[in-house]
TORKOL-4160 file (C-alpha; in steps of 0.2 Angstrom, whole numbers, padded with zeros to 4 digits, m for minus):
159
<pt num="1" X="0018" Y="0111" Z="m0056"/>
<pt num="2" X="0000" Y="0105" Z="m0058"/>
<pt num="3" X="m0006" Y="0089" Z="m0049"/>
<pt num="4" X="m0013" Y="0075" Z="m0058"/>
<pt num="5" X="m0021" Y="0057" Z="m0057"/>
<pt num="6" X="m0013" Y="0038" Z="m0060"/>
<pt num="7" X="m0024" Y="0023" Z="m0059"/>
<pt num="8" X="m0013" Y="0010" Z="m0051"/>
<pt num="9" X="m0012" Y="m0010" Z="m0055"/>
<pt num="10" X="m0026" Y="m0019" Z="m0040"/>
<pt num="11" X="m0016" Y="m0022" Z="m0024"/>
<pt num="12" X="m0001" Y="m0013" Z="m0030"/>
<pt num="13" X="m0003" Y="0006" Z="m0024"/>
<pt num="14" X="0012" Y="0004" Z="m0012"/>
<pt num="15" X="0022" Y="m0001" Z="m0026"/>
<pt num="16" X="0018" Y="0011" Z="m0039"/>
<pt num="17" X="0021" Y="0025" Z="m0026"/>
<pt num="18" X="0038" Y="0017" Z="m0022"/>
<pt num="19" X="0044" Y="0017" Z="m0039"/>
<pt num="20" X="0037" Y="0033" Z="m0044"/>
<pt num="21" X="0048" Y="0039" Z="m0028"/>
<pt num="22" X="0062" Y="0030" Z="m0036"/>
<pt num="23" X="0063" Y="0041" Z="m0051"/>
<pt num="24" X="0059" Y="0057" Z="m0042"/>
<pt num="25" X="0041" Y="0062" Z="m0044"/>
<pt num="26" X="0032" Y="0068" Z="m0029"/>
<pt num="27" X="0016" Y="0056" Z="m0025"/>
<pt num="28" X="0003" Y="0059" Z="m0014"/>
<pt num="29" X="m0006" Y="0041" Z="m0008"/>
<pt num="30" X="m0018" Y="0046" Z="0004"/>
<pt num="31" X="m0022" Y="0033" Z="0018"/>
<pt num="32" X="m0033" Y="0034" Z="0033"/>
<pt num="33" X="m0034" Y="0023" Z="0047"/>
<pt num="34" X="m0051" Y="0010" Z="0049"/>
<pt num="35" X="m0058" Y="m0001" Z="0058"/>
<pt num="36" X="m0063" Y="m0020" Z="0050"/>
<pt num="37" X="m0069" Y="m0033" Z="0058"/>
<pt num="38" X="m0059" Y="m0049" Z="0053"/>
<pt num="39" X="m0065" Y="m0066" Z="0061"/>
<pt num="40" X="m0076" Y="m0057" Z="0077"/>
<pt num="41" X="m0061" Y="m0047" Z="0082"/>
<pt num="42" X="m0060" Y="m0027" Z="0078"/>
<pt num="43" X="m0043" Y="m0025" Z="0071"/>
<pt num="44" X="m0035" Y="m0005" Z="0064"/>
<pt num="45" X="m0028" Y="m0005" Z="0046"/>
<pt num="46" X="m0023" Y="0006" Z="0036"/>
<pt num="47" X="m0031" Y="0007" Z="0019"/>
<pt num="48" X="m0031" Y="0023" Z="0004"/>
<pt num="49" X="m0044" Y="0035" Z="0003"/>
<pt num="50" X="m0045" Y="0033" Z="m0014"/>
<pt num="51" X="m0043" Y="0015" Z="m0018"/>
<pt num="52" X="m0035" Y="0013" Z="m0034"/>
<pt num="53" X="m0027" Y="0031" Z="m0037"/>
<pt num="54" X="m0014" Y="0040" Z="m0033"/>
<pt num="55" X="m0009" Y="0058" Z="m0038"/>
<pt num="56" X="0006" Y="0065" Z="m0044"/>
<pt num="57" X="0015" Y="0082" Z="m0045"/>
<pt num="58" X="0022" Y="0086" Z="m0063"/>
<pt num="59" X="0024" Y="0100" Z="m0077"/>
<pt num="60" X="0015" Y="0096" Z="m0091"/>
<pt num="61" X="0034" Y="0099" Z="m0102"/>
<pt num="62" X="0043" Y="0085" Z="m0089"/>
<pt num="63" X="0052" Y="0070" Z="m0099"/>
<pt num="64" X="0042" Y="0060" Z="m0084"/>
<pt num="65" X="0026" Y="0060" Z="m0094"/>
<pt num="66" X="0034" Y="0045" Z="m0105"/>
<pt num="67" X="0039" Y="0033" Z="m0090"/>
<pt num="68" X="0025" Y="0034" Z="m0082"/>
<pt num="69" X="0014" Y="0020" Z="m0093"/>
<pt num="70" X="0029" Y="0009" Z="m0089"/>
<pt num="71" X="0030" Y="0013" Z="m0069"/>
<pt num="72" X="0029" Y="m0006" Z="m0062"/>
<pt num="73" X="0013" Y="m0005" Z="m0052"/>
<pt num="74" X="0004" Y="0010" Z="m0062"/>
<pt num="75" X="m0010" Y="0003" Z="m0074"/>
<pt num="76" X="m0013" Y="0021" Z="m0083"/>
<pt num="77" X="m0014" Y="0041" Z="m0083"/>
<pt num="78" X="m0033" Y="0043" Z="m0080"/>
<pt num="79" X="m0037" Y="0057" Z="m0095"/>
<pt num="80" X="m0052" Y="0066" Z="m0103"/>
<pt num="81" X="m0052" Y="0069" Z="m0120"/>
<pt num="82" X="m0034" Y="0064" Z="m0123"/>
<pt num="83" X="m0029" Y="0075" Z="m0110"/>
<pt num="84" X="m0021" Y="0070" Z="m0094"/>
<pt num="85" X="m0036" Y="0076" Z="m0078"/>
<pt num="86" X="m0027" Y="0092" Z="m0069"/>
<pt num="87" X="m0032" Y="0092" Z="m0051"/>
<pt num="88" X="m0031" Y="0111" Z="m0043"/>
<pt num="89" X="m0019" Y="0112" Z="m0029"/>
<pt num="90" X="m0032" Y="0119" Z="m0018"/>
<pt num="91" X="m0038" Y="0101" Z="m0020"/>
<pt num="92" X="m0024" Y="0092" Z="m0014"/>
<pt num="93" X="m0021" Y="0105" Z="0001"/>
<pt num="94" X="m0039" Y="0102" Z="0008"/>
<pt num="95" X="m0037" Y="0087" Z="0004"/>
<pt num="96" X="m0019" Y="0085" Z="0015"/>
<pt num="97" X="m0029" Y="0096" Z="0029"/>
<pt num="98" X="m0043" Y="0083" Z="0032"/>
<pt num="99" X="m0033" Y="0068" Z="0034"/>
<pt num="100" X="m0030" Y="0072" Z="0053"/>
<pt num="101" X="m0046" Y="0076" Z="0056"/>
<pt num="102" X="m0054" Y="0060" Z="0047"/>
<pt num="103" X="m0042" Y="0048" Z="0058"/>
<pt num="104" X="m0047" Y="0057" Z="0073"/>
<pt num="105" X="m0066" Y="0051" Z="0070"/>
<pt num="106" X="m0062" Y="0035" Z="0072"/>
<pt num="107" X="m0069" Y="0025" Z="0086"/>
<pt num="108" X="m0066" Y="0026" Z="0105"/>
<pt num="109" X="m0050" Y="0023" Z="0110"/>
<pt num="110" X="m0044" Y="0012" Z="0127"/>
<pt num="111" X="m0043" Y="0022" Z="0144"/>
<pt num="112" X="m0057" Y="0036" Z="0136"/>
<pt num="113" X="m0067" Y="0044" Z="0148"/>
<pt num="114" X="m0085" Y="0040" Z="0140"/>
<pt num="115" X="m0104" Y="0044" Z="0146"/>
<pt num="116" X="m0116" Y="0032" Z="0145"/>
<pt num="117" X="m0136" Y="0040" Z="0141"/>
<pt num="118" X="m0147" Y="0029" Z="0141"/>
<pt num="119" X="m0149" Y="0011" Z="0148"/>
<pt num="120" X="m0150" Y="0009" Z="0168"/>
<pt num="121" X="m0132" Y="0016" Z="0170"/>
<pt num="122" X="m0138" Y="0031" Z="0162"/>
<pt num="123" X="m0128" Y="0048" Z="0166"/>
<pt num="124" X="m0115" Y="0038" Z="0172"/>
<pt num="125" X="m0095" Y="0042" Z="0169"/>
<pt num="126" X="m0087" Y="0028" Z="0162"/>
<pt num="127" X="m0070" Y="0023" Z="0156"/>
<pt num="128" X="m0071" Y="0015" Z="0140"/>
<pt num="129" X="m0059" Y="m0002" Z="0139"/>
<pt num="130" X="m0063" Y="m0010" Z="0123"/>
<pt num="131" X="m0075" Y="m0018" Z="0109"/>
<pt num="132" X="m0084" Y="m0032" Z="0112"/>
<pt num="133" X="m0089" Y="m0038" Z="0095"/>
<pt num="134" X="m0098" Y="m0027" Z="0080"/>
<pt num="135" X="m0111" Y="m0020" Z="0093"/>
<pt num="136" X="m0108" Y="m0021" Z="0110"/>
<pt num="137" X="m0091" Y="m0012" Z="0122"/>
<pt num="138" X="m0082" Y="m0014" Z="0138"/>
<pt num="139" X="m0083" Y="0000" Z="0150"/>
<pt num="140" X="m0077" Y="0003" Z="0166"/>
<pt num="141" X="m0090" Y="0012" Z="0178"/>
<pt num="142" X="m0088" Y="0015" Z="0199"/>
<pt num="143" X="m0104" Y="0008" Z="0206"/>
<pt num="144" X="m0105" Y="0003" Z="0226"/>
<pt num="145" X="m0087" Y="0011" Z="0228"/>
<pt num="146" X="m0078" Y="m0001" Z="0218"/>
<pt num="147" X="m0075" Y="0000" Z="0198"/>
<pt num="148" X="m0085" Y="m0013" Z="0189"/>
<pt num="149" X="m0082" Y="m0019" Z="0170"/>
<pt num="150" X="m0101" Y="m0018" Z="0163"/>
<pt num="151" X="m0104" Y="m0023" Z="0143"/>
<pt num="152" X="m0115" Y="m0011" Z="0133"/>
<pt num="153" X="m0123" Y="m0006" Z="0118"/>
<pt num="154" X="m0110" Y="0005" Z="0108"/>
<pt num="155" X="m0126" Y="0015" Z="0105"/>
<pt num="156" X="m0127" Y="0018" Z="0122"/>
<pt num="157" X="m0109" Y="0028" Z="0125"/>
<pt num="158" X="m0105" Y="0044" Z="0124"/>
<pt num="159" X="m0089" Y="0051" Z="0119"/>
């Protein structure tokens, strides 16, 4: 089976997905995890890699082909030349592969140990607590034998 493209209706991924599922096609919606900021605050969500497409697995003979159009949430086949675009399944491996690996960039997670290079509390370990706003963090450094929360720049930590 050979992997192709769908271009799905705007804000109706999930959906297409879902009813492609329904009738027994194997999707592949690739989502990473992000950070936004939403009204000051640093919030996660979940949004696709590739906003407005989704690909599916299916031989070029499958009956499928016809109920796709009509798939509630799926606007069209993307196509060149007439001809449905064929993605290589090396592609969609590598794809697959990375996912892990591009979550795991994200920012600084709560409770990790950080280093903090320049600034006056440079070469210092720190423990890294939270944002604090777009620029600024929350660590946790010992100073004087007891452990002090000290904001600083985000450009100022080091994983």
């Amino acid at each position: 089976m050979t992997w192709y493209v769908l271009q799905h209706k705007p804000a109706q991924g999930d959906r297409a997905v879902l009813h492609l599922q329904n009738q027994s096609i194997e999707c592949f919606y690739p989502k990473i995890e992000i950070e936004k900021i939403q009204a000051g605050k640093r919030t996660q969500k979940l949004e696709p890699l590739f906003p407005g497409y989704i690909f599916v697995n299916l031989e070029q003979t499958d009956p499928m082909w016809a109920k796709l159009r009509s798939t509630r949430g799926v606007l069209r086949i993307v196509s060149f030349a007439n001809r449905p675009a064929a993605i290589e399944d090396e592609v969609i491996v590598h794809i697959r592969g990375r996912l892990d690996q591009v979550s795991e960039l994200g920012g600084i997670k709560s409770g990790q140990a950080v280093e903090l290079d320049n600034g006056p509390f440079k070469g210092l370990e720190a423990v890294f607590l939270s944002y604090d706003g777009e620029e600024r963090a929350v660590v946790l450094i010992q100073f004087m034998q007891t452990a002090q929360e000290v904001r600083v720049s985000l450009s100022n930590i080091r994983k």
